[in-house]
VMD Tcl script that draws the C-alpha trace (Angstrom):
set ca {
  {0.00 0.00 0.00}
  {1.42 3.32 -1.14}
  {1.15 6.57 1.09}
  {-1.73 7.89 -0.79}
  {-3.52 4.49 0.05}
  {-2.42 4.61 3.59}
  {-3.30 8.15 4.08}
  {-6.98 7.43 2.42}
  {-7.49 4.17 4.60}
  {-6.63 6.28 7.96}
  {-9.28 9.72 7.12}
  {-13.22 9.44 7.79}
  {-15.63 10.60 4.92}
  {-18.31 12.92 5.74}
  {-21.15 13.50 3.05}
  {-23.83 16.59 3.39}
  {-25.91 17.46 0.49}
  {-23.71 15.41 -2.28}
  {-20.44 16.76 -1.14}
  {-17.96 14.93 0.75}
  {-15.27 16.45 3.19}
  {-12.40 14.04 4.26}
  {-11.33 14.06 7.83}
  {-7.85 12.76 9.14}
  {-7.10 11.80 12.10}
  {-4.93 14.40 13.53}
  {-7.90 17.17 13.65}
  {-11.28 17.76 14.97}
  {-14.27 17.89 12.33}
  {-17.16 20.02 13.52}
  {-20.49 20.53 12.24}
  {-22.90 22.95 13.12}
  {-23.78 26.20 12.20}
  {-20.78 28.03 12.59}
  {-18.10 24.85 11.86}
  {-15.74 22.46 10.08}
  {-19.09 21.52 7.81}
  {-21.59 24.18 8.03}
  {-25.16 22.62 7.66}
  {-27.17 25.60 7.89}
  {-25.77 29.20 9.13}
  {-29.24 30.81 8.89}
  {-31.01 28.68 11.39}
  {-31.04 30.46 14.76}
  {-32.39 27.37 16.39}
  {-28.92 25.30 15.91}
  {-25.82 25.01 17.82}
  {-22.88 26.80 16.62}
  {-21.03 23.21 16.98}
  {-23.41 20.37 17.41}
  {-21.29 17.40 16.49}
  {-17.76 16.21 16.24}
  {-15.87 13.84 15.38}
  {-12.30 12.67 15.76}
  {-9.79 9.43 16.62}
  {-9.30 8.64 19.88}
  {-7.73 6.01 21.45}
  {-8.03 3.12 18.09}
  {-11.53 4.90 17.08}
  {-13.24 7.24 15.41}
  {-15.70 9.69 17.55}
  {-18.97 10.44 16.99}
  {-19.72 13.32 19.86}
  {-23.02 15.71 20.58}
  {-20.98 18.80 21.74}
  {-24.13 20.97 22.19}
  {-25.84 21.99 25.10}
  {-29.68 21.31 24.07}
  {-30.39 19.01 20.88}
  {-29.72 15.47 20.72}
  {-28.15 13.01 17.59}
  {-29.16 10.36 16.30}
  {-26.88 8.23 15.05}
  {-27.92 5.09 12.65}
  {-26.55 2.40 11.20}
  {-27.71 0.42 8.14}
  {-31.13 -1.37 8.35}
  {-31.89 -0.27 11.74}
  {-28.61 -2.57 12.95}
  {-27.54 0.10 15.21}
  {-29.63 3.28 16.77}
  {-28.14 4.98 19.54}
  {-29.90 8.56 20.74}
  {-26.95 10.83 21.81}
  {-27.52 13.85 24.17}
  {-25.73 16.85 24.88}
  {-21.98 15.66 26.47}
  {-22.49 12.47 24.76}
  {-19.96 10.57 22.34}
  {-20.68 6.90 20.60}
  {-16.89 5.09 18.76}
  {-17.65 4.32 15.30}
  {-17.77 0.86 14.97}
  {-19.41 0.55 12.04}
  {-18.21 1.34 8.62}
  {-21.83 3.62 7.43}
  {-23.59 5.70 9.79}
  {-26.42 8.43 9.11}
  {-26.49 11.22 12.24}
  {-29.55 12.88 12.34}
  {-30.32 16.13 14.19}
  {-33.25 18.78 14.32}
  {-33.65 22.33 15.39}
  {-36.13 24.69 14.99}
  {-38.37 22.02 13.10}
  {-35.80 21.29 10.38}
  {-33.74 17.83 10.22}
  {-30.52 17.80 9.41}
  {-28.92 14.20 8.27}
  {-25.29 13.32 7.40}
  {-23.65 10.27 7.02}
  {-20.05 9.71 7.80}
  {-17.92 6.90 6.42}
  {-14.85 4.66 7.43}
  {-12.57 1.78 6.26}
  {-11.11 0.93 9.34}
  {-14.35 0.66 11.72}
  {-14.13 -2.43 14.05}
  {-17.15 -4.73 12.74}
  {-18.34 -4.97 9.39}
  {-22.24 -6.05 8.41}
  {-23.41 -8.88 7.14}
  {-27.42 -8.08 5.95}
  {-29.78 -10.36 4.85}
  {-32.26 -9.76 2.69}
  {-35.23 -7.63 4.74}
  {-38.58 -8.43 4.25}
  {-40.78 -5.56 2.71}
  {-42.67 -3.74 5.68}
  {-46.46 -3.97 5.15}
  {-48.98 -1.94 7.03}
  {-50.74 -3.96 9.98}
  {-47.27 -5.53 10.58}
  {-44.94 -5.79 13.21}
  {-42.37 -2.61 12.32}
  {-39.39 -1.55 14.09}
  {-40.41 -4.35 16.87}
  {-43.78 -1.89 17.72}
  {-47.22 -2.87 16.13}
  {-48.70 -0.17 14.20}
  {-52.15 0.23 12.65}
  {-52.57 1.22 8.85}
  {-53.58 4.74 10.18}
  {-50.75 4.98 13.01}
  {-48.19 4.39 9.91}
  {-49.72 6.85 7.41}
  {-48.97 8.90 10.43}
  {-45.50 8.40 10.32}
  {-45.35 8.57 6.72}
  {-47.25 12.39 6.88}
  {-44.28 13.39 9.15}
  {-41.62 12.24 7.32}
  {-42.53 13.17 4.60}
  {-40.34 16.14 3.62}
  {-37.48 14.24 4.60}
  {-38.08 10.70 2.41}
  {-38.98 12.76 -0.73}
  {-35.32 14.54 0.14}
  {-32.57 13.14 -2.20}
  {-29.53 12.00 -0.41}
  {-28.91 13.83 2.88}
  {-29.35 17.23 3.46}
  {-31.82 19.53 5.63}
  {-35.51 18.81 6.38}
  {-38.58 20.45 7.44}
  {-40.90 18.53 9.69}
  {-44.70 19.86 9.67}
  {-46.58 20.88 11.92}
  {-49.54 18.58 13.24}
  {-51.97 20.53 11.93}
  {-50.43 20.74 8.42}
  {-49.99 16.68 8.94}
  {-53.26 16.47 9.76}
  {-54.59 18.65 7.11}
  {-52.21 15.61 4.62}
  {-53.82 12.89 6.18}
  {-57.47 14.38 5.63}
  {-57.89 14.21 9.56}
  {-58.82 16.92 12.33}
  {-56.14 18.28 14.46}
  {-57.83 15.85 17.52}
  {-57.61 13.07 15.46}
  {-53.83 13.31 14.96}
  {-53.17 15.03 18.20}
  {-54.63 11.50 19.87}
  {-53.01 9.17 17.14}
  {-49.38 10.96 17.70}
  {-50.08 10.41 21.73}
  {-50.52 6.50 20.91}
  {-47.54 6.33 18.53}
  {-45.07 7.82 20.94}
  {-46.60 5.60 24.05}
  {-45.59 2.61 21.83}
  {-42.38 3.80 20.62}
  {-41.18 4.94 24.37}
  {-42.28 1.89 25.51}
  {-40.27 -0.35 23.26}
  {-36.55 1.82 24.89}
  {-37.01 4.43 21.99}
  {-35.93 7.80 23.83}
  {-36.93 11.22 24.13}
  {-40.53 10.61 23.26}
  {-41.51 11.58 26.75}
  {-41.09 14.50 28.70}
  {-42.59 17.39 30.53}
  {-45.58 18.49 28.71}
  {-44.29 22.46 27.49}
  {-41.44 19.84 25.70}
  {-43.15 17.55 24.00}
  {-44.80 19.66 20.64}
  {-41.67 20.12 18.33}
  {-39.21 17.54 20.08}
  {-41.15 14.35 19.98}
  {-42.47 15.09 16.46}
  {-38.46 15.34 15.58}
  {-37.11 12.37 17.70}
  {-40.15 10.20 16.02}
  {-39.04 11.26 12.61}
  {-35.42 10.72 13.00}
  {-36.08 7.38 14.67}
  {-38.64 5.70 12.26}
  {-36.11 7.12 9.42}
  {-33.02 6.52 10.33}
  {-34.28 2.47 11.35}
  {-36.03 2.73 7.61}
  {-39.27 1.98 9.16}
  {-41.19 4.49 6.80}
  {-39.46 4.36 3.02}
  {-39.71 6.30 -0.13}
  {-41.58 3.73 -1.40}
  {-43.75 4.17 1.25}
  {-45.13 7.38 0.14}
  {-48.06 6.43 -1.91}
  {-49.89 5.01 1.13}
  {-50.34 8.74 2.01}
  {-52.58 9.20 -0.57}
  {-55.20 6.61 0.09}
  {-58.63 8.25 1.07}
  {-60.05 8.10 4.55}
  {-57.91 6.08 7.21}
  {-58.80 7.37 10.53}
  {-59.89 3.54 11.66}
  {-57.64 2.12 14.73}
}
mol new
graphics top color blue
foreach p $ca { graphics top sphere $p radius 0.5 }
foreach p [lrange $ca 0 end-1] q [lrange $ca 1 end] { graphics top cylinder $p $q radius 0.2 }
display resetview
């Protein structure tokens, strides 16, 4: 192996909107607002610095450096999901992740890329998820999915990574063809299953829950590709408020 090789084998790959910065392992990438990888330097809402990375000790870092949001980090098929919060840092063990983020109602995913992570994946073939089946180890109803699929939307329709905007309920519920009660109720039940199966930050005090669940759901059901692109034509079926 030549230096070049050598050199390439040792750096991380970070990929944002179809560009790709290369990080070695003698500096600290950042990524935030005002950073190493600036994701979005109009949005008030996000940390300056929200993640990091960086070698340490035989690994590559993946750390939430910011004082409010959390990360989610992802890897392929749902085969790893770890919810990071502020002080937090996860080793990269894997050789694809997707980090996920939100502020202000807008999603933010990257993925981040290595040759040298510790394990490598061995996938079998999944089996197509199908409403009124068992998904992401919760059972959902055909109208608790079309749910998720009115929230992610913005983000599945998204090519690549990139930023995201995550609706409101009422525009969601004004998608779905449902009153803001309806979805208000179905959301509740959603989250109760979710939080119940380990997911995290799904519950909370009550003046937290509006814009943070909605984002935490929407990374999480994403990032484990429980809702698809291919999906997306389910949200156009008429009616669907039955449990």
């Amino acid at each position: 192996m030549g230096p070049a090789e050598a050199e390439q084998g040792e750096s991380l790959v970070v990929e944002f909107c179809g560009e790709e910065y290369r990080v070695d392992r003698t500096r600290r990438f950042s990524v935030g607002r005002e950073a190493d990888l600036v994701v979005d330097d109009d949005n008030a809402f996000l940390h300056r610095r929200i993640v990091e990375l960086f070698w340490d000790n035989g690994f590559w870092w993946i750390a939430n450096v910011g004082s409010r949001l959390s990360v989610t980090v992802s890897g392929e098929a749902g085969t790893l999901q770890s919810w990071l919060g502020p002080g937090s840092r996860l080793p990269m063990v894997l050789p694809a992740l997707a980090v996920l983020f939100t502020a202000g109602g807008t999603t933010y995913e990257l993925t981040v890329s290595s040759a040298e992570a510790a394990f490598m994946q061995v996938l079998e073939e999944a089996a197509e998820a199908t409403v009124g089946r068992t998904l992401g180890h919760v059972e959902l109803t055909p109208s608790q999915f079309r749910l998720l699929l009115a929230l992610a939307e913005n983000t599945l329709r998204r090519a690549g990574t990139g930023p995201s905007d995550i609706p409101t309920n009422v525009a969601a519920a004004r998608r779905l063809g449902w009153s803001a009660t309806t979805f208000n109720r179905k959301l509740d039940n959603v989250c109760d299953k979710y939080a119940r199966a380990g997911v995290k930050g799904l519950r909370g005090a009550a003046g937290s829950l509006a814009t943070g669940r909605r984002a935490r759901l929407v990374e999480y059901v994403v990032a484990a590709r429980i809702v698809r692109p291919h999906h997306l034509p389910l949200l156009d079926r008429i009616g669907g408020e039955e449990e």
